[in-house]
N, C-alpha and C positions, 0 to 999 in steps of 0.2 A: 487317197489312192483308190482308185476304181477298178472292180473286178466285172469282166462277164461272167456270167456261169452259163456252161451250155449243157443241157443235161437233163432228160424227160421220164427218171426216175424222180416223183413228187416227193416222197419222201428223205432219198440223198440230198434232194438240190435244197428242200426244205433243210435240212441238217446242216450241211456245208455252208449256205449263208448267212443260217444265226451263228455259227459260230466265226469267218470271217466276218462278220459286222462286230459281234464282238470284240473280235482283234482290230477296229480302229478302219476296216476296210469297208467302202460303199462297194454295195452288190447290185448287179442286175441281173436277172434269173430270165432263161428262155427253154421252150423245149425243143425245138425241132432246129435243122438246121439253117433252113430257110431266115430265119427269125434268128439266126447269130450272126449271119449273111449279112442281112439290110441292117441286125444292131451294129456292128462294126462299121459299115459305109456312112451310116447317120451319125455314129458317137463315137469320141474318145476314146480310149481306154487302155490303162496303164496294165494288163493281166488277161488273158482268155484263159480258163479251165474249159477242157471239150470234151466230153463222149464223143467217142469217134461213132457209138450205135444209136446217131441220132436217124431221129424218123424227118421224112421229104427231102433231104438233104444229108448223106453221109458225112461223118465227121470229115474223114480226109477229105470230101469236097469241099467244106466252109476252109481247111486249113491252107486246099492249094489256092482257091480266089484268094482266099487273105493275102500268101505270098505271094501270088499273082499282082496286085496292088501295091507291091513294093512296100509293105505293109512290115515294118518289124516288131511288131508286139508280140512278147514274151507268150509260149503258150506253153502251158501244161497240159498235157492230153489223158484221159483215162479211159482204160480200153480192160474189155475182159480177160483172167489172168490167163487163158491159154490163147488169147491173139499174138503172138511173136512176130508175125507176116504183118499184123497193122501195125504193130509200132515198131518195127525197121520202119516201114512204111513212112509213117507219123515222123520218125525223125530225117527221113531223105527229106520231108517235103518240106522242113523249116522248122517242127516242132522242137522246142528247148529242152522238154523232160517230159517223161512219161511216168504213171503208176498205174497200177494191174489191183483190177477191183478182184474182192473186196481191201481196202486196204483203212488201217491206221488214222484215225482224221489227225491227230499230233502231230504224225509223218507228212501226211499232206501241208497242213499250216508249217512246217518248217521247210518244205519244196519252196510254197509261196514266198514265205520271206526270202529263201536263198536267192529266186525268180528276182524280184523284186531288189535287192541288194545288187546282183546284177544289171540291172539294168539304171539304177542310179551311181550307176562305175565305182562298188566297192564292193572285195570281197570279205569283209568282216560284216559281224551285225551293228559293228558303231560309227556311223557315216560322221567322220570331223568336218569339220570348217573353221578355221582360225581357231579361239577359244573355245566354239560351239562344238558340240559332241548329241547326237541326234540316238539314242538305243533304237532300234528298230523292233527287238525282242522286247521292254518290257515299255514301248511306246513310250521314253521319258529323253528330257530334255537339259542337259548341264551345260554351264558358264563355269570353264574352270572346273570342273567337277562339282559344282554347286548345282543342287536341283535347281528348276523353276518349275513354278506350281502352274501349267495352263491345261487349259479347257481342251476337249476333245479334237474342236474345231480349230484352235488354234495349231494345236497340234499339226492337224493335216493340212495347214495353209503353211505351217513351217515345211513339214513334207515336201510338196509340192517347190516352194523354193527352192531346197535346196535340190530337188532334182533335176531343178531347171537352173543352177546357177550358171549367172555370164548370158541370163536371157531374159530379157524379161516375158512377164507373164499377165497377162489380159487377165479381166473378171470374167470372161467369160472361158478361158481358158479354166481358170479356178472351178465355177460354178459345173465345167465338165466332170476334173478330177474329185470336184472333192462332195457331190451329191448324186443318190440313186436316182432312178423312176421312181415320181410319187414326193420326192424330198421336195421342196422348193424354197428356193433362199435368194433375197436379193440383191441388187449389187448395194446397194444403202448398205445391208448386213454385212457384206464382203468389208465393205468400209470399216464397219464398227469393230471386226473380227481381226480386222489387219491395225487399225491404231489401239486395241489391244496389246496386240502381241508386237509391235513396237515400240509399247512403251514399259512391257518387261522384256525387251531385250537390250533397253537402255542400262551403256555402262559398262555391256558385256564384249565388247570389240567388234558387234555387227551390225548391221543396222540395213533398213529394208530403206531402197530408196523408191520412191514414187516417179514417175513419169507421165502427168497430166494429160490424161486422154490414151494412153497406149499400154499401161501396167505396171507391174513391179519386178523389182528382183533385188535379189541376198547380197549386200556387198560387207566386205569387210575392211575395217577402218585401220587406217594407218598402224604401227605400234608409238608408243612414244615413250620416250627413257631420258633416261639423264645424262648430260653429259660429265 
């Protein structure tokens, strides 16, 4: 899952991306609004957090081109706690949620996740899939209620699946969502990160099909019972 951050307070943005990375999210940090502008037209991305009082570009500017572009990515806006005018503002123009600095970073990381649960079309923090059960809160992954023990990155290649089930999904699709600026990872590794993680999701009723040359996606397998 890929975050922008927009936000030319060095010290916040510094704060707020170690700890989203923490939580399992790639960040990309910009200050000004210009520079969230052309990051959004050139990249991906599953989340925009914005200071609406960014410098060469107001925040509401970067949000109406965004919506301008028919552009639905989830944004979170933060705006100073006595702007009320910006964030009516902020939500006519398309924004999803708002918070009023200084505020809570806990509060913030649980906006994200809710951001985020929406926009993978579930209102709980436990996104099912057949047997699969995805926590989004404590990033962990059950078959049946049984953990499975995977890696980070496996993790976020599951993510990404299931937010895209019933489509499949390019490597380079992947290598948007699931690396910063600065990360670099190949599609050889996309490879090796994906016959990982389906070969511990063997057994467990789903299974990742491949499609040579065009991507993958999450399908889930028959049941089978006795007669």
């Amino acid at each position: 899952m890929r975050i922008l951050l927009a936000e030319d307070d060095g010290v916040l943005a510094d704060g707020l991306s170690r700890s989203l990375r923490a939580g399992g999210y790639a960040v990309d940090t910009v200050s000004s609004g210009t520079d969230a502008d052309v990051a959004m037209v050139a990249q991906s991305y599953d989340l925009l957090i914005l200071d609406l009082g960014l410098p060469r570009m107001p925040g509401l500017e970067v949000l109406r081109r965004l919506r301008s572009r028919n552009d639905l990515l989830p944004v979170l806006i933060l705006t100073a706690a006595d702007s009320v005018d910006q964030r009516v503002r902020g939500l006519d123009l398309g924004a999803d949620d708002y918070m009023a600095k200084p505020f809570a970073l806990s509060e913030l990381e649980a906006r994200v996740r809710a951001l985020v649960r929406r926009r993978m079309g579930s209102s709980s923090s436990r996104v099912r899939y057949g047997p699969l059960t995805y926590d989004q809160i404590g990033r962990a992954v059950y078959i049946d209620e049984q953990l499975l023990e995977l890696s980070a990155r496996e993790i976020g290649l599951l993510e990404i699946l299931l937010q895209r089930v019933g489509r499949l999904v390019s490597k380079e699709q992947i290598v948007e969502h699931l690396c910063e600026w600065g990360d670099e990872i190949s599609y050889n590794a996309i490879e090796v990160y994906m016959h990982r993680l389906r070969k511990k999701l063997e057994g467990g009723g789903v299974k990742i099909a491949t499609v040579r040359g065009l991507g993958y996606c999450l399908e889930r397998l028959p049941e089978t019972g006795t007669a």
